[in-house]
PDB file of N, CA, C and O in Angstrom:
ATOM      1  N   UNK A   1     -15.758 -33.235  47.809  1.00  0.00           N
ATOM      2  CA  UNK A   1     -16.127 -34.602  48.112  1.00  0.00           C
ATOM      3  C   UNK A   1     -15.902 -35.454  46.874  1.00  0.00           C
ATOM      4  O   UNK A   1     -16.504 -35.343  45.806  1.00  0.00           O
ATOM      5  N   UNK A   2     -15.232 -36.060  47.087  1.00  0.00           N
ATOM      6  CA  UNK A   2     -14.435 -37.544  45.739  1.00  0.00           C
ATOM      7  C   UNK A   2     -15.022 -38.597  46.373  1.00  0.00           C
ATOM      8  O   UNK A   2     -14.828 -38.913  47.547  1.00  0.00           O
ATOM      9  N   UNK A   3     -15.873 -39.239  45.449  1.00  0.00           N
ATOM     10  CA  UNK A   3     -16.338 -40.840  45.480  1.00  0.00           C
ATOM     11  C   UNK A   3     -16.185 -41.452  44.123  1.00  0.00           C
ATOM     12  O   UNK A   3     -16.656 -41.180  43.018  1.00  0.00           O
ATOM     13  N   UNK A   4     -15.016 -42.763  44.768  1.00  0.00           N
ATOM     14  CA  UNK A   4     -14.739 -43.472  43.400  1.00  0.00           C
ATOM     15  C   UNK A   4     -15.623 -44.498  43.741  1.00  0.00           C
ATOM     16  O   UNK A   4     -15.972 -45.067  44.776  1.00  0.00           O
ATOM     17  N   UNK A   5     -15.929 -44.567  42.304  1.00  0.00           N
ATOM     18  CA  UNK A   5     -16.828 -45.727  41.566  1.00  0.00           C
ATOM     19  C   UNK A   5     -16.126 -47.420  41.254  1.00  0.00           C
ATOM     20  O   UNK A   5     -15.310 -47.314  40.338  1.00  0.00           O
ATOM     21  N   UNK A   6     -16.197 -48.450  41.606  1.00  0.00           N
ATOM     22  CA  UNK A   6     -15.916 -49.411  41.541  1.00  0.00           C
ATOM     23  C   UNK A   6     -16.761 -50.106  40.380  1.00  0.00           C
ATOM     24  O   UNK A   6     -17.991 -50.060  40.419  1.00  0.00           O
ATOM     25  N   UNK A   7     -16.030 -50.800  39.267  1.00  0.00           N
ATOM     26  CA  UNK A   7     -16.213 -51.651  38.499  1.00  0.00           C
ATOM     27  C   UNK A   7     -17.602 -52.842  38.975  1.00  0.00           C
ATOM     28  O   UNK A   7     -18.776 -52.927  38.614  1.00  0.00           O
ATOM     29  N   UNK A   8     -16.767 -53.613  39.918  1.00  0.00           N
ATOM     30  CA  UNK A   8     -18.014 -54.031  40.817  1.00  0.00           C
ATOM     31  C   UNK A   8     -19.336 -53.310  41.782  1.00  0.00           C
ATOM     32  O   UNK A   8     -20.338 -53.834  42.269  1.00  0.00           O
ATOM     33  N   UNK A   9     -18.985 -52.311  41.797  1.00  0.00           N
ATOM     34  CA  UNK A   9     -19.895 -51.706  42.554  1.00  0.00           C
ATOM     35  C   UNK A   9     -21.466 -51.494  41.487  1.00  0.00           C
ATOM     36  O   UNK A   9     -22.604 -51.841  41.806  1.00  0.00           O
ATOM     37  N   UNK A  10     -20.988 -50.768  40.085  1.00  0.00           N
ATOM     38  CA  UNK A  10     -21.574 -50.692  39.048  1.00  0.00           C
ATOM     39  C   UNK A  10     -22.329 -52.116  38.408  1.00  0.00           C
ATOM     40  O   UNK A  10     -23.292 -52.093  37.641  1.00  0.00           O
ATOM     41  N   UNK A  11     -21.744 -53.167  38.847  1.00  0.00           N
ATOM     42  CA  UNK A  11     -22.347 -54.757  38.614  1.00  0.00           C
ATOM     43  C   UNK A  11     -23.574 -55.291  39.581  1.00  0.00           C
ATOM     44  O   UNK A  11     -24.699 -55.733  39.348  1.00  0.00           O
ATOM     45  N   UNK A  12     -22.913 -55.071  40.620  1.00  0.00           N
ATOM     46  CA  UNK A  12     -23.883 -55.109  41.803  1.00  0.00           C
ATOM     47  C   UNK A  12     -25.190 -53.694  42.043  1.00  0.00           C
ATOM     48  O   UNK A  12     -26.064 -53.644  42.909  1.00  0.00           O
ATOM     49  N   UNK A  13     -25.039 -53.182  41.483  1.00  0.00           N
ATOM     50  CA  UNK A  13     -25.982 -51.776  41.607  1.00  0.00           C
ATOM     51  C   UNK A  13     -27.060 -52.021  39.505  1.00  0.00           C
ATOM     52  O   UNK A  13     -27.909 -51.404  38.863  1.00  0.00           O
ATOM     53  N   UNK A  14     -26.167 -53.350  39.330  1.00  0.00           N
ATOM     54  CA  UNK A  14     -26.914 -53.615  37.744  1.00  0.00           C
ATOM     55  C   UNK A  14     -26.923 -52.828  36.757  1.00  0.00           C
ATOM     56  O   UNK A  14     -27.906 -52.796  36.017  1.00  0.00           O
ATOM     57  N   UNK A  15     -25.684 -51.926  36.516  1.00  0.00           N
ATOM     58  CA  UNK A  15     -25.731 -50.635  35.906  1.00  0.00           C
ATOM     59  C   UNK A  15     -25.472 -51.448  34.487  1.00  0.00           C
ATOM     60  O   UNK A  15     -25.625 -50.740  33.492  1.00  0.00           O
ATOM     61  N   UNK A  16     -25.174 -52.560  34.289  1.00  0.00           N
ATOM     62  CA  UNK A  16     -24.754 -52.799  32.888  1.00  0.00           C
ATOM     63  C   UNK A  16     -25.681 -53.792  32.316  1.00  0.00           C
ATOM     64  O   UNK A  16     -25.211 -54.679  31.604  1.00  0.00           O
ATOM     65  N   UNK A  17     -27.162 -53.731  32.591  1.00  0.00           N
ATOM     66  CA  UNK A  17     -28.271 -53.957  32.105  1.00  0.00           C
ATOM     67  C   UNK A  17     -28.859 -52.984  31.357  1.00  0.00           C
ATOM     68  O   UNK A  17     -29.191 -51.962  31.956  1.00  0.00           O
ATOM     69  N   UNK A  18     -29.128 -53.085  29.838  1.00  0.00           N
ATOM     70  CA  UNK A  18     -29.517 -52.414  29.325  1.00  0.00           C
ATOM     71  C   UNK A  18     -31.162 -52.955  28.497  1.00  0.00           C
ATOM     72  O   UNK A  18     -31.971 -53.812  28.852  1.00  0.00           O
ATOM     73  N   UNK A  19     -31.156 -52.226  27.560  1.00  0.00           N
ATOM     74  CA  UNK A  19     -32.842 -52.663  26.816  1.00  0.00           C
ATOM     75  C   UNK A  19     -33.141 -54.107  26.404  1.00  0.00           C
ATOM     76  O   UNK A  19     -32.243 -54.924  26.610  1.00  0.00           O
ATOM     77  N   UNK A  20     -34.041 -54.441  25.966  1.00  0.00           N
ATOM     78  CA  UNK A  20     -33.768 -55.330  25.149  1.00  0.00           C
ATOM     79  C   UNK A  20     -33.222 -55.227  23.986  1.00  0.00           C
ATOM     80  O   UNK A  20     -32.974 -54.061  23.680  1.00  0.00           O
ATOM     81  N   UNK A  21     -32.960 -55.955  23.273  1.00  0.00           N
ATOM     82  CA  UNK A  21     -31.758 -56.133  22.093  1.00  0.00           C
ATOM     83  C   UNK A  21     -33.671 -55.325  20.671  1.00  0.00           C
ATOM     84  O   UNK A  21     -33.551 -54.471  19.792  1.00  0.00           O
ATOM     85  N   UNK A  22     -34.555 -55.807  20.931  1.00  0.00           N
ATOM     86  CA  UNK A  22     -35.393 -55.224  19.490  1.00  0.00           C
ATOM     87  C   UNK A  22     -35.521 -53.730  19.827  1.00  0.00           C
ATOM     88  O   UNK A  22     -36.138 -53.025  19.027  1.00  0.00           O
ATOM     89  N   UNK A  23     -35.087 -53.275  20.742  1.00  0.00           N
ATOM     90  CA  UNK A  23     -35.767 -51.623  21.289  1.00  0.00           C
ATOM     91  C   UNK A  23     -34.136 -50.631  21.453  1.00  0.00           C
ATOM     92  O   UNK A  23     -34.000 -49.541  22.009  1.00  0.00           O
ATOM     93  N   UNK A  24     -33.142 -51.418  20.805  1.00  0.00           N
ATOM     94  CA  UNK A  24     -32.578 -50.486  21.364  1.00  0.00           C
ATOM     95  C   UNK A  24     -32.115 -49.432  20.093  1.00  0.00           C
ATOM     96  O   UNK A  24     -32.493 -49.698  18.952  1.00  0.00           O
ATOM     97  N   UNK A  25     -31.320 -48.290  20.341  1.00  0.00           N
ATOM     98  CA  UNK A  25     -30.657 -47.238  19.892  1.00  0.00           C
ATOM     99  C   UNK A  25     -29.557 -47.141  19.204  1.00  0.00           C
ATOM    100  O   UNK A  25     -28.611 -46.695  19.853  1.00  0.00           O
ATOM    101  N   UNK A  26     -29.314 -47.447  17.928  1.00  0.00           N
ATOM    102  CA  UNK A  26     -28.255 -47.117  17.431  1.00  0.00           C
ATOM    103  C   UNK A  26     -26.851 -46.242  17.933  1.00  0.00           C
ATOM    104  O   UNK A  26     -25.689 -46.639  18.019  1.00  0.00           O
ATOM    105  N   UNK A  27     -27.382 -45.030  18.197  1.00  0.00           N
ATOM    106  CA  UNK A  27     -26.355 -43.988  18.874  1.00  0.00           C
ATOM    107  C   UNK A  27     -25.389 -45.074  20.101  1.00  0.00           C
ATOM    108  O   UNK A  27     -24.280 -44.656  20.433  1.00  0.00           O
ATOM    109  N   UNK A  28     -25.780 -46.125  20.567  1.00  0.00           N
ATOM    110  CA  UNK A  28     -25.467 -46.630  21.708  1.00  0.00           C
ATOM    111  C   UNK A  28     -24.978 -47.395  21.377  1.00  0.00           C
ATOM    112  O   UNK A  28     -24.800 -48.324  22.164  1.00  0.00           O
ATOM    113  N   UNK A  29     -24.468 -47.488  20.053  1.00  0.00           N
ATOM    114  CA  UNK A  29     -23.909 -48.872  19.956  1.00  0.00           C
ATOM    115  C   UNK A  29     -22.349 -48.839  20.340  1.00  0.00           C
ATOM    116  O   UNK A  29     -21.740 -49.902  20.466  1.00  0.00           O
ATOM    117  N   UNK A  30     -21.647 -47.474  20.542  1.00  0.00           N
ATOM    118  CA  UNK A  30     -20.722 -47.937  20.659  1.00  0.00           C
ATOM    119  C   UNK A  30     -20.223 -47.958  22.862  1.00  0.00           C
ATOM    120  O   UNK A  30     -19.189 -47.659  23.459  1.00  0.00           O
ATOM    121  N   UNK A  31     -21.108 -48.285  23.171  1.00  0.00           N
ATOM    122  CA  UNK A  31     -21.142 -48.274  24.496  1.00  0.00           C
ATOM    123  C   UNK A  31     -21.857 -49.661  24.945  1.00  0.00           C
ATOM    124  O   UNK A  31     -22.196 -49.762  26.124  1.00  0.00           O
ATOM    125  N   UNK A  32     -22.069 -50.613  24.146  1.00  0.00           N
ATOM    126  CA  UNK A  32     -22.799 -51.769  24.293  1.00  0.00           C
ATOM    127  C   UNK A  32     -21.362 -52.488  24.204  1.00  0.00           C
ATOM    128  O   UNK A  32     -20.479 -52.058  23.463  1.00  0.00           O
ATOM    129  N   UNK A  33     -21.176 -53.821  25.168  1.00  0.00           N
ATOM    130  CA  UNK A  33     -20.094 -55.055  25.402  1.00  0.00           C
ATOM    131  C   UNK A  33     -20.825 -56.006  24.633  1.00  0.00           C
ATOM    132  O   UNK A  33     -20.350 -56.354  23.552  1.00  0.00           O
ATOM    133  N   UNK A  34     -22.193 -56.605  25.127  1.00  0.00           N
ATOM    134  CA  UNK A  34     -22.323 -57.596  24.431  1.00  0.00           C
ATOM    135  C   UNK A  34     -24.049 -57.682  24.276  1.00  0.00           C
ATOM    136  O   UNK A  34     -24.618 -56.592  24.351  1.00  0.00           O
ATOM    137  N   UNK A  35     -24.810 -58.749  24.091  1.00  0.00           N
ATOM    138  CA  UNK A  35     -26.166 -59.292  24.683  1.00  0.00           C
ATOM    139  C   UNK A  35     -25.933 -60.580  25.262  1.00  0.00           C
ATOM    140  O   UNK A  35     -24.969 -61.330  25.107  1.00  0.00           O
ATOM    141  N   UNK A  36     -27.294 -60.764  26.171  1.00  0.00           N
ATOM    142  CA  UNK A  36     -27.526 -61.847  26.766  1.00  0.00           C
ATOM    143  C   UNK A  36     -28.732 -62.031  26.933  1.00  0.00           C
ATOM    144  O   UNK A  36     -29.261 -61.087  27.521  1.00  0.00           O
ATOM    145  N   UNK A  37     -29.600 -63.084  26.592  1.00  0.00           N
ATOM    146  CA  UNK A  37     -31.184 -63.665  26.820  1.00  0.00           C
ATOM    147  C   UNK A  37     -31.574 -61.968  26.514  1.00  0.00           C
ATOM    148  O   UNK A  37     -31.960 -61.190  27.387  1.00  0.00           O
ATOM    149  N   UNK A  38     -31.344 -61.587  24.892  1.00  0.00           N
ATOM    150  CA  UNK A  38     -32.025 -60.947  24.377  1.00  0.00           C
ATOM    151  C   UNK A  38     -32.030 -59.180  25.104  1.00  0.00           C
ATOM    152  O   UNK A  38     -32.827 -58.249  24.991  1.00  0.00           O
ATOM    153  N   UNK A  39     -31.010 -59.309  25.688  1.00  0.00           N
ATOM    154  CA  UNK A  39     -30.616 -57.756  26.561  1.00  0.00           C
ATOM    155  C   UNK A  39     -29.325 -57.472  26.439  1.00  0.00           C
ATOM    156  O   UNK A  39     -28.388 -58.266  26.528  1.00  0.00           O
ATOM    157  N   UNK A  40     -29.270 -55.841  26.144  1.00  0.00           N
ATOM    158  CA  UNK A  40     -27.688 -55.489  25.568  1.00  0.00           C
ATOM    159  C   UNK A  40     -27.498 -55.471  26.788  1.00  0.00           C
ATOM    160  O   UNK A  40     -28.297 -55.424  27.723  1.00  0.00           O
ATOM    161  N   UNK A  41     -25.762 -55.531  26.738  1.00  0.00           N
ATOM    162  CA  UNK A  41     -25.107 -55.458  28.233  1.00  0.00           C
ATOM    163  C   UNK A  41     -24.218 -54.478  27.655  1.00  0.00           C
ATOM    164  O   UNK A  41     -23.594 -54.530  26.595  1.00  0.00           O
ATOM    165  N   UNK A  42     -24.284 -53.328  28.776  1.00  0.00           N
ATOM    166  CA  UNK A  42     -23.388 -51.964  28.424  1.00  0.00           C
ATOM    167  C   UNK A  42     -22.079 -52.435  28.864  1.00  0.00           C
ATOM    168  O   UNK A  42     -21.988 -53.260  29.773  1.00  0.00           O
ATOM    169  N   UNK A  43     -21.012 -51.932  28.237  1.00  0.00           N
ATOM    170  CA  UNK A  43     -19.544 -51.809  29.149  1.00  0.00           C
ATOM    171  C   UNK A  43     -19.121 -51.172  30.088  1.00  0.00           C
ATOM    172  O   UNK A  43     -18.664 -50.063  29.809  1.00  0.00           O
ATOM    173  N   UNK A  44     -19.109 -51.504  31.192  1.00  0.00           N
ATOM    174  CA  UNK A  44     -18.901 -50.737  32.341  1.00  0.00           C
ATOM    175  C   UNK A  44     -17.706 -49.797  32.171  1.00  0.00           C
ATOM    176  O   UNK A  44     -17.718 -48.669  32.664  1.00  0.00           O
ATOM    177  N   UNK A  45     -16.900 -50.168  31.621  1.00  0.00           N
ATOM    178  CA  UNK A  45     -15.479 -49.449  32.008  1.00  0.00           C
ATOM    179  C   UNK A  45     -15.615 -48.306  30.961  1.00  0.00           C
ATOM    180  O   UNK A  45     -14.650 -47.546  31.037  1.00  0.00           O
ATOM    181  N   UNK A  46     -16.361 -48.012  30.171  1.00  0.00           N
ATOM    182  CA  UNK A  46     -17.064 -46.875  29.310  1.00  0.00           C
ATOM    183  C   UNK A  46     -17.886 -46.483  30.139  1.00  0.00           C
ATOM    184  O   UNK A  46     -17.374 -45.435  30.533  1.00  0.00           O
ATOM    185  N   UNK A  47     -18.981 -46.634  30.767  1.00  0.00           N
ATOM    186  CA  UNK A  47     -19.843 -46.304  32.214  1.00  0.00           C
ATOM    187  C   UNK A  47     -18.987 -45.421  32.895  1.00  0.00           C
ATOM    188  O   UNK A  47     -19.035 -44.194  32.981  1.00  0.00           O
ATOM    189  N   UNK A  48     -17.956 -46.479  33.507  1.00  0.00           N
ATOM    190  CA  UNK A  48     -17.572 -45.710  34.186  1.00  0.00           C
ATOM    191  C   UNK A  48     -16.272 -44.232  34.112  1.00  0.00           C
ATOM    192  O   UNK A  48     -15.920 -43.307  34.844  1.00  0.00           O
ATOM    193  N   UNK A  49     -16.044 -44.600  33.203  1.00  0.00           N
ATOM    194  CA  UNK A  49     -15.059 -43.424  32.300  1.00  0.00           C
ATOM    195  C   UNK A  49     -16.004 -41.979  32.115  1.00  0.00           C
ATOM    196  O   UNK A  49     -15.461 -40.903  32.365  1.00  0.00           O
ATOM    197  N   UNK A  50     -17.525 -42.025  31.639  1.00  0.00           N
ATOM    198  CA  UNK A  50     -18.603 -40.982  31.339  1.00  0.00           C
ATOM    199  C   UNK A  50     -18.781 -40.705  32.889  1.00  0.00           C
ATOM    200  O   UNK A  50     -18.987 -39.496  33.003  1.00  0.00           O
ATOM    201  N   UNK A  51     -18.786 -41.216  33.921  1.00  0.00           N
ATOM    202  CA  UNK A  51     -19.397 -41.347  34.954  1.00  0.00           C
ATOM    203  C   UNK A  51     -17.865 -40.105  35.721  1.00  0.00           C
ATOM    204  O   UNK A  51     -18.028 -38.937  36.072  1.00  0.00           O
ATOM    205  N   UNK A  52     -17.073 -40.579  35.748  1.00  0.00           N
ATOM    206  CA  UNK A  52     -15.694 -39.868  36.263  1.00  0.00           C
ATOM    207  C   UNK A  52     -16.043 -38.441  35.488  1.00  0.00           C
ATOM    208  O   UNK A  52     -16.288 -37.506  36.251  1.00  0.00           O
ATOM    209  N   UNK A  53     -16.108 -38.093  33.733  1.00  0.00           N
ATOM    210  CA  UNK A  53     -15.739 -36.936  32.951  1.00  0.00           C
ATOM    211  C   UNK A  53     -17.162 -36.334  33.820  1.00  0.00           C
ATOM    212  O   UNK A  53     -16.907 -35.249  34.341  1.00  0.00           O
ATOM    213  N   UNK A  54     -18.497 -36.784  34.058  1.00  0.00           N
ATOM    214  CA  UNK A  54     -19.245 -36.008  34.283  1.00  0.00           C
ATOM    215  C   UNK A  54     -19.190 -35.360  36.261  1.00  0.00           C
ATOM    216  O   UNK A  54     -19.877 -34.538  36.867  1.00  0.00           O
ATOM    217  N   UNK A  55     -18.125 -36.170  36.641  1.00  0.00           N
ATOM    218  CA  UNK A  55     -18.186 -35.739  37.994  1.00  0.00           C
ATOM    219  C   UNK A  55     -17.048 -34.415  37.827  1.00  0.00           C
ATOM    220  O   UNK A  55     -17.420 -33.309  38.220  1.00  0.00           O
ATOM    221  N   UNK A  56     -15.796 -34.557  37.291  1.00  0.00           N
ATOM    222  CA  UNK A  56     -15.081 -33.462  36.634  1.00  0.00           C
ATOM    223  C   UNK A  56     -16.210 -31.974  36.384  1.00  0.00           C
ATOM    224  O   UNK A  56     -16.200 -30.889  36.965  1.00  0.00           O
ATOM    225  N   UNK A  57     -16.844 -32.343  35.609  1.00  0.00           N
ATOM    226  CA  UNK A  57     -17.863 -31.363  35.254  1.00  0.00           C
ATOM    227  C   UNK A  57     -18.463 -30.824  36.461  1.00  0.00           C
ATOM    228  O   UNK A  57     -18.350 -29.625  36.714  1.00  0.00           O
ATOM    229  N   UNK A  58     -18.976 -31.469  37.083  1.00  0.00           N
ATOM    230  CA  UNK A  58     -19.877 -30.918  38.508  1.00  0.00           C
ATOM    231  C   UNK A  58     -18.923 -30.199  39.102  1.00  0.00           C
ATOM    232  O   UNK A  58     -19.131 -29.039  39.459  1.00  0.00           O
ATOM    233  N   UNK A  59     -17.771 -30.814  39.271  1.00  0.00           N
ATOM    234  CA  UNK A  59     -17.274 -30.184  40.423  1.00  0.00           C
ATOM    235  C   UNK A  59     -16.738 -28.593  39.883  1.00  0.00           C
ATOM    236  O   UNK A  59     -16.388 -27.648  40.589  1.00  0.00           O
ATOM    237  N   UNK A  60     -16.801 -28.664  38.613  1.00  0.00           N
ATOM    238  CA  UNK A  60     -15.750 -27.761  38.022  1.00  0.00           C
ATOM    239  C   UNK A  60     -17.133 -26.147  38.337  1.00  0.00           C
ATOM    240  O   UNK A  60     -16.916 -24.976  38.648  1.00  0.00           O
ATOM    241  N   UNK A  61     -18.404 -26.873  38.068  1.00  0.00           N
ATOM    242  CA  UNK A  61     -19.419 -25.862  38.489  1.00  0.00           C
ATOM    243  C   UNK A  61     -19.631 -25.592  39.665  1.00  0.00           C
ATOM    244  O   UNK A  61     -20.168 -24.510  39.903  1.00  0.00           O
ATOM    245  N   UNK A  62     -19.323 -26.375  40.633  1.00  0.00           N
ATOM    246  CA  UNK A  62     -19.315 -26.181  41.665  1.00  0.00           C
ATOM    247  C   UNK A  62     -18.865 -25.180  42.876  1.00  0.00           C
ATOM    248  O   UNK A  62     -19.141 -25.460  44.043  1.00  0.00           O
TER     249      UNK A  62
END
């Protein structure tokens, strides 16, 4: 079973809302696009790139 992930789909489902900007994680910085009203905004197309390698993985256990 293959389900692709849409760019928009990930927007509309709010996946690229992240912490606020005083709480967040170093390690993450290189997966952060931008902030806005004080909230990092993740990059989806990195989202969704981790999101594909980890379905690879499942299936490969599968």
């Amino acid at each position: 079973m293959t389900t692709k992930v849409s760019l928009k789909e990930l927007v509309s489902a709010g996946a690229h809302f992240g912490h606020q900007v005083k709480r967040w994680n170093p390690k993450m910085a290189p997966y952060i696009y931008g902030e806005k009203d004080g909230v990092h905004i993740f990059d989806l197309t990195k989202t969704k790139e981790k999101l594909e390698d980890q379905k690879r993985v499942r299936q490969f256990f599968l």
